[in-house]
C-alpha positions in Angstrom: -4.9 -10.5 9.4 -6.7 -13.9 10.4 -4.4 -16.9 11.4 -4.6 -20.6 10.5 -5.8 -20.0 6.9 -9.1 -18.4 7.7 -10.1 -15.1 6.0 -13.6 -15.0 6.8 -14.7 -11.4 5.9 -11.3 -10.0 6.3 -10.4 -6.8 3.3 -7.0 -6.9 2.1 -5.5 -5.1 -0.6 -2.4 -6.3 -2.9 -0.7 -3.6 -5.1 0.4 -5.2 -8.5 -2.1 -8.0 -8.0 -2.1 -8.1 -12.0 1.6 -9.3 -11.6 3.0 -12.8 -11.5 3.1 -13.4 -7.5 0.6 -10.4 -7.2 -1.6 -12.7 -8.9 -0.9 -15.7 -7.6 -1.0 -14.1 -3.6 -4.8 -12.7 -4.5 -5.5 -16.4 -5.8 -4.2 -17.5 -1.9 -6.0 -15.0 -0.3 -9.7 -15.6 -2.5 -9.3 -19.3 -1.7 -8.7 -18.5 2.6 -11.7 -16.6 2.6 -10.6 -13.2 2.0 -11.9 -10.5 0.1 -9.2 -8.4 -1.8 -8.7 -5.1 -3.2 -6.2 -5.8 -6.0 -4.4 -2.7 -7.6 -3.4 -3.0 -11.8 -2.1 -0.5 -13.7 -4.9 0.0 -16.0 -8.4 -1.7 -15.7 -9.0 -1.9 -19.4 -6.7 -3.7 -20.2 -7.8 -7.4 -19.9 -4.3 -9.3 -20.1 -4.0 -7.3 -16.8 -8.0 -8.1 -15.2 -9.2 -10.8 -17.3 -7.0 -13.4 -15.0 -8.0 -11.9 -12.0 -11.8 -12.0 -12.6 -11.7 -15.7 -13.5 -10.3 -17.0 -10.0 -12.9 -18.7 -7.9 -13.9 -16.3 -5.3 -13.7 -12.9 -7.9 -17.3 -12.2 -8.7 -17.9 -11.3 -5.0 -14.7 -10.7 -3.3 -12.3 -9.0 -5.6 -12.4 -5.5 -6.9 -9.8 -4.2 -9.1 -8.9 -0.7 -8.8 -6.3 0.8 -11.0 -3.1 2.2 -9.3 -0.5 4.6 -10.7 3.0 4.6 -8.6 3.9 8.4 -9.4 -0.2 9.6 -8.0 -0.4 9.0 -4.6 -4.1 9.8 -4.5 -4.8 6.9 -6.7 -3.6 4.2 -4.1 -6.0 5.4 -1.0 -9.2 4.1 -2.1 -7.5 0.6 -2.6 -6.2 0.4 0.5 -9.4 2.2 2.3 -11.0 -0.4 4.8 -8.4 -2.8 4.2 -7.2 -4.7 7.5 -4.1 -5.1 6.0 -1.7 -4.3 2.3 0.5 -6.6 0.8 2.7 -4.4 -1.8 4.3 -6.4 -4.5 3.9 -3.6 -7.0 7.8 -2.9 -8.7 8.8 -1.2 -11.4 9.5 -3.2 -14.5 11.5 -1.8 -17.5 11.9 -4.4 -20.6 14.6 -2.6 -22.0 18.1 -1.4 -21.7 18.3 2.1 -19.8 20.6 4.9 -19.5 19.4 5.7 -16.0 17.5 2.8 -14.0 18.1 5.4 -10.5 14.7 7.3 -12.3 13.6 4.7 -14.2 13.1 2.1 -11.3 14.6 3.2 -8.1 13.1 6.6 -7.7 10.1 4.9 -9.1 9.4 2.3 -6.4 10.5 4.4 -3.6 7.5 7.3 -4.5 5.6 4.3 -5.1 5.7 2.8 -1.8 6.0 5.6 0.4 2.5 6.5 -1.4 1.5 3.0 -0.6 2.8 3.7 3.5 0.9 7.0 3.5 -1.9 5.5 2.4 -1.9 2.8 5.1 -1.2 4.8 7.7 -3.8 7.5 6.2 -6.6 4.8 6.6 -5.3 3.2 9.6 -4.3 -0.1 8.3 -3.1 -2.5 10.7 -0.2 -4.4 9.0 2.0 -3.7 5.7 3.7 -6.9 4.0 6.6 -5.4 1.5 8.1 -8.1 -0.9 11.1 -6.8 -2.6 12.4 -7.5 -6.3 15.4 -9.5 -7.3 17.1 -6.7 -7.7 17.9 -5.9 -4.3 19.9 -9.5 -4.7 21.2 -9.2 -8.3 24.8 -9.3 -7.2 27.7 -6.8 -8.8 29.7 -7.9 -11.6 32.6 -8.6 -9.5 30.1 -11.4 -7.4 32.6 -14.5 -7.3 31.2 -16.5 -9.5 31.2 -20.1 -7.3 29.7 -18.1 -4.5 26.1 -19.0 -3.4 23.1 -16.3 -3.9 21.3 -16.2 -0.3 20.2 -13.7 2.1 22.7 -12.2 2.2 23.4 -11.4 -1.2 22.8 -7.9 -1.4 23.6 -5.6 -4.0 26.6 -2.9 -3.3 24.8 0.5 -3.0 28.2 1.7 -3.9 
């Protein structure tokens, strides 16, 4: 990918560009110059595209394309062409759950091992993977005057 802020003609795709940094990463990468792929989880839905069409740049450098984490055929033409994938896509669930090992950990792991076939698939140069919180959210037992930082990682145990 281009250095000193200079996309010229470059193709990048973002997974879960419909997503709060998703969104506001294709927003940096429209303004250096870049055309993006942008992945959403379903293109008739405007509260998902409707943001993403209206940033400078959209009418002639963004396509959507609509992504589903569990079919790995849906994530190739995305990424097809592209120079290089950022994948921000996670799993989000809004309510309590029973199980969150199926319900979001077996969930984004399919979902970016698609999104790694893919790249490698299409020969894409460079993959960017940005992690959730969750991967900091520390245990229960976290002392409560100690500092959240790098290496604040949650007990697998």
């Amino acid at each position: 990918m281009a250095s000193h802020g200079d996309g010229g003609s470059s193709l990048v795709c973002v997974t879960g560009g419909s997503g709060f940094v998703g969104s506001w990463l294709v927003r940096l990468l429209l303004d250096r110059g870049y055309t993006v792929h942008a992945t959403v989880k379903n293109l008739e839905d405007e509260s998902e595209t409707k943001h993403l069409q209206a940033l400078d740049g959209a009418d002639s450098r963004l396509r959507l394309f609509q992504m589903d984490l569990l079919e790995p055929d849906s994530v190739r033409p995305a990424v097809e062409s592209a120079r290089g994938v950022f994948h921000v896509v996670s799993p989000v669930i809004l309510h309590p759950t029973q199980d969150p090992e199926n319900e979001l950990v077996e969930l984004a792991l399919k979902g970016t091992l698609s999104v790694l076939r893919a790249a490698k698939e299409c020969g894409v140069g460079r993959v960017v993977m940005v992690s959730s919180q969750t991967a900091m959210v520390p245990n229960p037992a976290w002392p409560a005057d100690k500092v959240v930082d790098e290496d604040s990682w949650v007990d697998i145990e």
